[in-house]
N, C-alpha and C positions, 0 to 999 in steps of 0.2 A: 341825029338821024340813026347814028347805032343805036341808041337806048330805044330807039321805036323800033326795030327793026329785030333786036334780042326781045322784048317786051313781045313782039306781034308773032315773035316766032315761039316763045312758050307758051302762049296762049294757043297757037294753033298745034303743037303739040297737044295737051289738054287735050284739044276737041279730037283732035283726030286719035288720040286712047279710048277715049272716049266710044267715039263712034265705031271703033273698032272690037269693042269690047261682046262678048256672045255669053251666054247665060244656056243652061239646057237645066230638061226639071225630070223629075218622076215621080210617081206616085207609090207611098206603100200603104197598106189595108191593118188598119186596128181591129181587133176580134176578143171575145170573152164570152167561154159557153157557163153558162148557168146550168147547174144541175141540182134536182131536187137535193133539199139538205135540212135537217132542223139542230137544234142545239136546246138544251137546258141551258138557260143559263144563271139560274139560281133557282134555289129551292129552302127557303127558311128553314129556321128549328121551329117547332110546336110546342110549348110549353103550356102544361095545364099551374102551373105556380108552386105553391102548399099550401097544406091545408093540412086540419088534422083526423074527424071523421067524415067520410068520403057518403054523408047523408043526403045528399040530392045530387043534381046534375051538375058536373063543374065543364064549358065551353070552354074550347080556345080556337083561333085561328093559325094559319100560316098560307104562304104564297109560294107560288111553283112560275117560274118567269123562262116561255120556251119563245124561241125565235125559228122563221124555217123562210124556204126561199117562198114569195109569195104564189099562192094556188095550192099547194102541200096540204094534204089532206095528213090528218095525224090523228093520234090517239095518246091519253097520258092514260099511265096504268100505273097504283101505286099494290105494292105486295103487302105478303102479310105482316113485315117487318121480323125480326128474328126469335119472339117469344116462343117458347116449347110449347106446341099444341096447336100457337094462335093461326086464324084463319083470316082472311080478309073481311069477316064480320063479326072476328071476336079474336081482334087484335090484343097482346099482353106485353105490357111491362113489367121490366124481371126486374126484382130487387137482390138485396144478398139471400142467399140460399134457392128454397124454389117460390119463396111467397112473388103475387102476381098482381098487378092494376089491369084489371081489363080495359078496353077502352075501344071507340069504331072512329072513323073517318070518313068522312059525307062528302058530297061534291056539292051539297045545296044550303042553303041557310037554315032550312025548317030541318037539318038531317032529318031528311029521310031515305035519301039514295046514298047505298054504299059505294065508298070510292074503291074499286079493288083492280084487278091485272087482267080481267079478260076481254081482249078487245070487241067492241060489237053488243057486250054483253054489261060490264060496268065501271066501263074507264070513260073520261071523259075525251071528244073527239072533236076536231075542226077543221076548218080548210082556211091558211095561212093569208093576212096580207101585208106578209113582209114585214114588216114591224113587231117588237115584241110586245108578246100576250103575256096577262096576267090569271093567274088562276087561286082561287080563294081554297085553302083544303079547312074542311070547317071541323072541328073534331070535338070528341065528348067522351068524358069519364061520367060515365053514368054513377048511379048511388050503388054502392055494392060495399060486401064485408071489408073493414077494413083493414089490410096487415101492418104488418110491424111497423113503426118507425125508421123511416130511410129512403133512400134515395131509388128512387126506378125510373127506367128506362128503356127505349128501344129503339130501334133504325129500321128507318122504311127504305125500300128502294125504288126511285122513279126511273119509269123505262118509257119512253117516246118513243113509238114507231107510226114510220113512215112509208 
């Protein structure tokens, strides 16, 4: 009779924690504002190859890879890259000394539309959906005199505004 009686009286302890037990709650509020934003987030090299007389049209590609928050209306605009002289439609690469490869950058496959820096006017423009875009930059060393033997160059600058 004690073993039921210890047995019946920890068990009603048990219930009566139990039952006696209170809980309270609250609530807090999660938040994150979004504000318009775009990024590059790559931008290829362009390589026309070698060659050695520069007798016809030598093509090449590259890719400009920009991300922005979706709805983002933007604009990519590329410069005249740092040749002496060159313009956004008669881009140059410097070799040693002052000799020069002229060369343009199109935004279309047929180049025929110059890729250059002035918004509205001849950069290419969109409105974002949040995902990243890709952009083909299509470029050409046309047939022109040929200089010296060696290596030429030049650096463009992509500018995204938003």
């Amino acid at each position: 009779m004690t073993r039921l009686l210890v047995g019946f009286s920890a068990l009603f302890t048990v219930f009566a924690t139990t039952a006696l037990a209170q809980t309270a709650t609250s609530q807090f509020n999660v938040q994150m504002t979004i504000t318009a934003d775009c990024q590059i987030s790559s931008a290829s090299n362009l390589s026309f190859g070698s060659t050695g007389v520069i007798g016809s049209n030598r093509d090449a590609t590259s890719s400009i890879v920009v991300q922005c928050t979706n709805g983002t209306a933007y604009n990519i605009g590329l410069n005249e890259g740092l040749g002496s002289g060159a313009t956004t439609s008669a881009r140059k690469m410097t070799g040693s000394g002052a000799a020069t490869i002229g060369y343009s950058l199109y935004t279309d496959t047929s180049r025929s539309s110059i890729w250059g820096n002035t918004v509205g006017s001849n950069t290419v423009s969109s409105n974002c959906t949040g995902s990243a875009q890709t952009y083909t930059v299509y470029g050409r060393v046309s047939a022109q005199t040929t200089p010296a033997p060696g290596s030429y160059a030049d650096t463009v600058t992509v500018t995204l505004t938003y």
